[in-house]
ZAMARGU-4260 file (C-alpha; in steps of 0.2 Angstrom, whole numbers, plus 5000, padded with zeros to 4 digits):
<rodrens>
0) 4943/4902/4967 | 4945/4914/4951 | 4959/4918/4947 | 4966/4937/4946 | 4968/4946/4930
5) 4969/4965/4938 | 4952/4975/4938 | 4943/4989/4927 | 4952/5002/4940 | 4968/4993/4943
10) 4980/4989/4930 | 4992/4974/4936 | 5006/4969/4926 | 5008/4952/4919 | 5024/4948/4933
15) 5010/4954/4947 | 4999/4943/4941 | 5006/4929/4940 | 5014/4932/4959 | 4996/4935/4965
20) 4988/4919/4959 | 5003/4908/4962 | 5003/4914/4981 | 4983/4911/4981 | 4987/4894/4974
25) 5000/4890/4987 | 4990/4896/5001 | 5007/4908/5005 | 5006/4927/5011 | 5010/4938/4996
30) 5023/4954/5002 | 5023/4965/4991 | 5038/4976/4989 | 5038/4994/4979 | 5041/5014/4981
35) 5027/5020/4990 | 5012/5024/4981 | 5016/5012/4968 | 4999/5003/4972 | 5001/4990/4985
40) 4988/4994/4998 | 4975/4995/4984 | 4977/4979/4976 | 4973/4973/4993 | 4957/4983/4987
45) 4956/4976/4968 | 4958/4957/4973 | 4946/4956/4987 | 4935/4964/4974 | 4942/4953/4959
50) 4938/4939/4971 | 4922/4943/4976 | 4929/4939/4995 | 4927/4952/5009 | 4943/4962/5017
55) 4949/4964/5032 | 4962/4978/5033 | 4976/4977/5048 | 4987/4996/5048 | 5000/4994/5056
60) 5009/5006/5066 | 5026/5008/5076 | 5016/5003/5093 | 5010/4987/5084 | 5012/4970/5094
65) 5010/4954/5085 | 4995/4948/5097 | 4986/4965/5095 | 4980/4955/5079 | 4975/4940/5087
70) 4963/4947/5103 | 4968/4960/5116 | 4960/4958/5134 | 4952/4970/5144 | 4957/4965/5161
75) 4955/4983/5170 | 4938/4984/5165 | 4934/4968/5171 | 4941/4971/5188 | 4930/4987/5189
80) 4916/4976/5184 | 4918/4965/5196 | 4921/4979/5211 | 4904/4986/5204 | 4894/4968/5204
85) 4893/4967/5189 | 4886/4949/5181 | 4897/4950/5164 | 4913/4948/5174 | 4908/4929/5176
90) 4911/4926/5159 | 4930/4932/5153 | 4922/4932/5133 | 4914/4948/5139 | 4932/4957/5141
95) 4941/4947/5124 | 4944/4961/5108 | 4947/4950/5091 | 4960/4954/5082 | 4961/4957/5063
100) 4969/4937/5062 | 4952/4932/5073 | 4941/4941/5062 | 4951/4933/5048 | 4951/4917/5054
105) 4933/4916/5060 | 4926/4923/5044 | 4911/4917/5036 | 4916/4918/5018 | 4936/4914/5011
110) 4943/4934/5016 | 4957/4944/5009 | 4969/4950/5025 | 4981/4963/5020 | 4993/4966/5034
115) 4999/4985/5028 | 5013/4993/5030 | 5025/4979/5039 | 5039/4986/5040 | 5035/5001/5052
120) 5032/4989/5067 | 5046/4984/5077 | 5059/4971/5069 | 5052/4955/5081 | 5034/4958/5075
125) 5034/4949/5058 | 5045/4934/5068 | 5031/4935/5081 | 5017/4931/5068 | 5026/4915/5059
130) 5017/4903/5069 | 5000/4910/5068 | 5001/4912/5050 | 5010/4895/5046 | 4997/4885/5054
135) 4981/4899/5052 | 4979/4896/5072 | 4983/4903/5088 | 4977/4899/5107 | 4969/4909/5118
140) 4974/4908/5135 | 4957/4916/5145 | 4947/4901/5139 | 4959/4888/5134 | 4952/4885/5117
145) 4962/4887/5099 | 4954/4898/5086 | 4957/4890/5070 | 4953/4893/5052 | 4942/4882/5044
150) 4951/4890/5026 | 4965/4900/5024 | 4962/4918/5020 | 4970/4924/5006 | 4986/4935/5014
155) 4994/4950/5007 | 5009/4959/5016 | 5015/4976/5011 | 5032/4982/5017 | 5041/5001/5009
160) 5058/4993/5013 | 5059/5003/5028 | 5069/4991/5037 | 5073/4973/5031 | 5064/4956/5036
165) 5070/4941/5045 | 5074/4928/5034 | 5061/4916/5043 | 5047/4928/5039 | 5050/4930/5019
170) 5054/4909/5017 | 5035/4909/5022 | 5031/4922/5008 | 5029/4923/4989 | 5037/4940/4988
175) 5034/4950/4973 | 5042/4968/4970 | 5030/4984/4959 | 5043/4991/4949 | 5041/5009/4946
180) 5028/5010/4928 | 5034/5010/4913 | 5028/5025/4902 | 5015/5015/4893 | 5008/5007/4909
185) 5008/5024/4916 | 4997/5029/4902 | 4987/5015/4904 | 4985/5019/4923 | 4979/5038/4919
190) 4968/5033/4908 | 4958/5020/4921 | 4956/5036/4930 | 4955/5048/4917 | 4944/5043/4905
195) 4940/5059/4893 | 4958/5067/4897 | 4966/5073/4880 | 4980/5064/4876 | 4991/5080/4872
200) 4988/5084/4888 | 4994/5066/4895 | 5007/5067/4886 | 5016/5084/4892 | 5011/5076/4909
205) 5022/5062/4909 | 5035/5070/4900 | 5037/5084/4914 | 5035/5069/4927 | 5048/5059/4924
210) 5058/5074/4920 | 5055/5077/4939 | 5059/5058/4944 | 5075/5058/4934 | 5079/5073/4942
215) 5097/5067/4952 | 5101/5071/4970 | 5079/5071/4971 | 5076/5069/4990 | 5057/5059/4986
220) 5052/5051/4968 | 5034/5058/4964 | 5025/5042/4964 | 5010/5036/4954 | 4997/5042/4966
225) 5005/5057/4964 | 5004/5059/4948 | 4987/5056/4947 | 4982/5069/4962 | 4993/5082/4949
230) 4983/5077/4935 | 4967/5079/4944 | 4973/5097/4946 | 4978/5100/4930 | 4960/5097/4925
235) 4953/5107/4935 | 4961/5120/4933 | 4959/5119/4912 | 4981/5119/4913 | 4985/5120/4894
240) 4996/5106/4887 | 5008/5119/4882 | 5010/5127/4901 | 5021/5112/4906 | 5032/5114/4893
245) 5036/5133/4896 | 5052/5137/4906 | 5053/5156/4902 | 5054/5171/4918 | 5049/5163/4932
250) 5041/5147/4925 | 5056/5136/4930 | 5045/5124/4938 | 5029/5115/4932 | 5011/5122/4938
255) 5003/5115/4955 | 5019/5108/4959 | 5015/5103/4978 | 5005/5088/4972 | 5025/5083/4964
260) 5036/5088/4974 | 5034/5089/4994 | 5048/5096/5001 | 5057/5113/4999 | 5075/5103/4996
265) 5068/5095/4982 | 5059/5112/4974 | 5077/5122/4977 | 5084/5109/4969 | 5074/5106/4953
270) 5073/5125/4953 | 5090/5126/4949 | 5095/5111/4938 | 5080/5119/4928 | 5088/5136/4928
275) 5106/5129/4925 | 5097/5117/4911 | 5091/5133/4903 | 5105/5141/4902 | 5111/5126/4892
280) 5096/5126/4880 | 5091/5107/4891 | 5077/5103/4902 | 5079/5097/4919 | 5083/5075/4917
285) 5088/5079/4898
</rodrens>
């Protein structure tokens, strides 16, 4: 298998790369740790592109149990199958859902699982999946017979760090955490998605957006994602470079700030460093 050097839309980082390819080559689950939007879902996207190798997508949510991803059986509908006549109830395949580990494991072609999101289903879920992902098999109780993979898919785990992982769960992983972009990267990024964007423009930009991360006491960090949503606007809109840096009147506070800043605390707050920073001839962050 090829190895992963990022993609035309995705720029990865020499330290992701590395933990990519050294979790392919060890036939390990990858979690991926980072702020959200900083990219981990989609580089679920960019390697099973990168890899030419189809993805299979498992969200997870608070109401997740670990064998939702391994089948899920119907038994009320084959009981009112079976009260109406019906032939199918004779065989219990009829009434068996795959999971997202079935569809893995069954697959065709070598896939790309990403398991999203981790850390929002109940503590005992990861622990509830070692086995199944140490040995890539699981039984099925209806039938009697074990589905197996013939080759491992090539796992990746995403967790926000909303609650911590049991020690048995991350010994099975190669754990890799995104850092938060450096300015350059950050350029680099805007750039994949912006290619005709002037550079006065990105740079006022990124100056008023970290001015806005830095910002102490900041209830949620803009993220990436964000910024590029913010940009997006900014274009449309034909923003001047030279808006973002005005702070006269009632301009405390960049243009289209919603994209930014998502709750009112944060907008009081950045509101009134900026007005206070003013005052002392500063920006908010400087």
């Amino acid at each position: 298998m090829s190895r992963f050097t990022g993609t035309q839309r995705y720029i990865a980082t020499e330290d992701l790369k590395v933990a990519v390819n050294a979790a392919v080559a060890l036939e390990r689950p990858l979690l991926v740790k980072g702020e959200p939007g900083t990219g981990k879902t989609v580089l679920a996207y960019e390697l099973a592109e990168a890899l030419d190798a189809p993805l299979i997508t498992w969200h997870i949510k608070s109401t997740t149990k670990a064998h939702n991803g391994l089948y899920e059986y119907d038994a009320v509908s084959r009981l009112r199958d079976s009260q109406l006549g019906d032939e199918r109830v004779h065989d219990v395949r009829n009434y068996l859902k795959p999971g997202k580990l079935w569809e893995a494991f069954t697959a065709p072609q070598r896939p790309v699982l990403l398991i999203d999101e981790i850390d929002k289903a109940d503590i005992e879920f990861p622990n509830d999946l070692l086995q199944e992902l140490d040995r890539m098999e699981f039984f099925v109780q209806e039938t009697g017979e074990t589905i197996r993979a013939d080759t491992r898919p090539v796992v990746l785990i995403t967790s926000n760090n909303e609650k911590e992982l049991p020690d048995a769960f991350l010994r099975r992983c190669f754990f890799h955490y995104i850092r938060f972009p450096d300015a350059e990267t950050l350029k680099s990024i805007v750039n994949v998605h912006f290619p005709d964007i002037k550079p006065r423009l990105v740079s006022e930009a990124l100056r008023t957006f970290y001015e806005i991360r830095d910002t102490p006491g900041l209830k949620k960090k803009p993220s990436t994602s964000e910024l590029l949503d913010w940009l997006k606007l900014l274009l449309v809109d034909d923003i001047d470079p030279t808006t973002l840096r005005e702070t006269s009147g009632s301009k405390l506070i960049p243009p289209l700030h919603g994209a930014l800043l998502k709750n009112e605390q944060d907008v009081h707050l950045f509101e009134r460093l900026a007005f206070l920073n003013r005052r002392e001839g500063a920006r908010p962050g400087g």
